[in-house]
C-alpha positions as CSV (number, residue, x, y, z in Angstrom):
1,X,83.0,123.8,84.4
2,X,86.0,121.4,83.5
3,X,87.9,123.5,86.0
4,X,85.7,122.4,88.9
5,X,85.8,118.6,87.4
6,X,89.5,118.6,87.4
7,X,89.9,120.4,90.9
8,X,88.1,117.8,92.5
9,X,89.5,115.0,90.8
10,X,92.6,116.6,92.1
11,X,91.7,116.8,95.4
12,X,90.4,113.2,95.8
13,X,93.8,112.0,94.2
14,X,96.0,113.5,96.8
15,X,93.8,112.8,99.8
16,X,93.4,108.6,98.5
17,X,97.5,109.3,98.2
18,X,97.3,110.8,101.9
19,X,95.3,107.9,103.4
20,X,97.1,105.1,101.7
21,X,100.5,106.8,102.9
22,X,99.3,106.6,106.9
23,X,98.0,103.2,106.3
24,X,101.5,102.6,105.0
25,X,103.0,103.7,108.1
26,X,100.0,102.0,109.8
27,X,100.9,99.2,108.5
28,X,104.8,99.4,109.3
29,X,103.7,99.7,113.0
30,X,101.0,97.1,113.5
31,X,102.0,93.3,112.1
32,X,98.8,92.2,110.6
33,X,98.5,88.6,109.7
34,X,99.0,88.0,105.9
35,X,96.3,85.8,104.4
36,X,94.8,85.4,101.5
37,X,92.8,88.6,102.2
38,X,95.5,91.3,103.5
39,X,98.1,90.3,101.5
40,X,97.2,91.8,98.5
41,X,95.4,94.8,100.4
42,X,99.2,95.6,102.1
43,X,101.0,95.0,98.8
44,X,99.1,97.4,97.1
45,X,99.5,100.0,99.5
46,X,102.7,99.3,99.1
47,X,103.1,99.2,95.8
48,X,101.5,102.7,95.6
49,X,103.0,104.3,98.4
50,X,107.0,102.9,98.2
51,X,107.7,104.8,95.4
52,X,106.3,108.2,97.1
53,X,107.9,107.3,100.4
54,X,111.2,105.3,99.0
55,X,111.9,109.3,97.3
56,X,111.9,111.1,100.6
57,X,113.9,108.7,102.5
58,X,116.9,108.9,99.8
59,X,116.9,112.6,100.8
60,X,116.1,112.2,104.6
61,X,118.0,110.1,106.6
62,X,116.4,108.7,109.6
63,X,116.5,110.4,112.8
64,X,118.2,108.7,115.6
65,X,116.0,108.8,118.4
66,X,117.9,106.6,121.3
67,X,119.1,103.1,119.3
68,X,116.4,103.7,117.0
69,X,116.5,105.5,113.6
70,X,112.9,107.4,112.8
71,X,111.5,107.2,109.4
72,X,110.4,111.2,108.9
73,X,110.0,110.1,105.3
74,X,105.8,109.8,105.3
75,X,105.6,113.1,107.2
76,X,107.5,115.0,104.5
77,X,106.2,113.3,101.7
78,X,102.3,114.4,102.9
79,X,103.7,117.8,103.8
80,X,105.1,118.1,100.1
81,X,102.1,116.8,98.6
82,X,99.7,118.8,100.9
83,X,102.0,122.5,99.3
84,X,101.7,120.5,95.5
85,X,98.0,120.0,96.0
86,X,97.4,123.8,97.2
87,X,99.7,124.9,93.5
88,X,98.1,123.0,91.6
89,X,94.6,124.2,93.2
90,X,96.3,127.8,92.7
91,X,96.8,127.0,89.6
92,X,93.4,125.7,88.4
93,X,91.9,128.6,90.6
94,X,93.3,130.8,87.9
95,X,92.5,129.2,84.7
């Protein structure tokens, strides 16, 4: 019973985790207007995702497409946590 509880909560975790990270990179594309509304909406998804993201691109450098230098980092980072979620739902599977 706790096992289904904690597989779920597990689940939701890394997908919130997931959506906040493309609305990160969202976010890094798209200049919204900061107001007394978005502002704290950006910062927290910042705030949540940096650290996640900030990880990555220590070990990844960014790829130099033309004069510009592509941030891979949010692509890894979900592609890690997609492989942690799956052990971790291994993992529970067992118990």
């Amino acid at each position: 019973m706790w096992q289904a509880f904690i597989a779920q909560f597990v689940n939701r975790l890394f997908w919130l985790i997931e959506i906040l990270i493309l609305a990160h990179v969202i976010l890094s594309w798209i200049p919204i207007p900061s107001n007394r509304f978005t502002e704290p909406i950006k910062r927290f998804i910042y705030d949540v995702t940096e650290p996640i993201l900030g990880l990555f691109r220590s070990l990844l450098p960014p790829v130099m497409v033309g004069d510009m230098g592509l941030d891979l980092s949010p692509f890894v980072a979900m592609l890690v946590l997609e492989l942690l979620r799956s052990l971790i739902m291994r993992i529970l599977s067992l118990l």
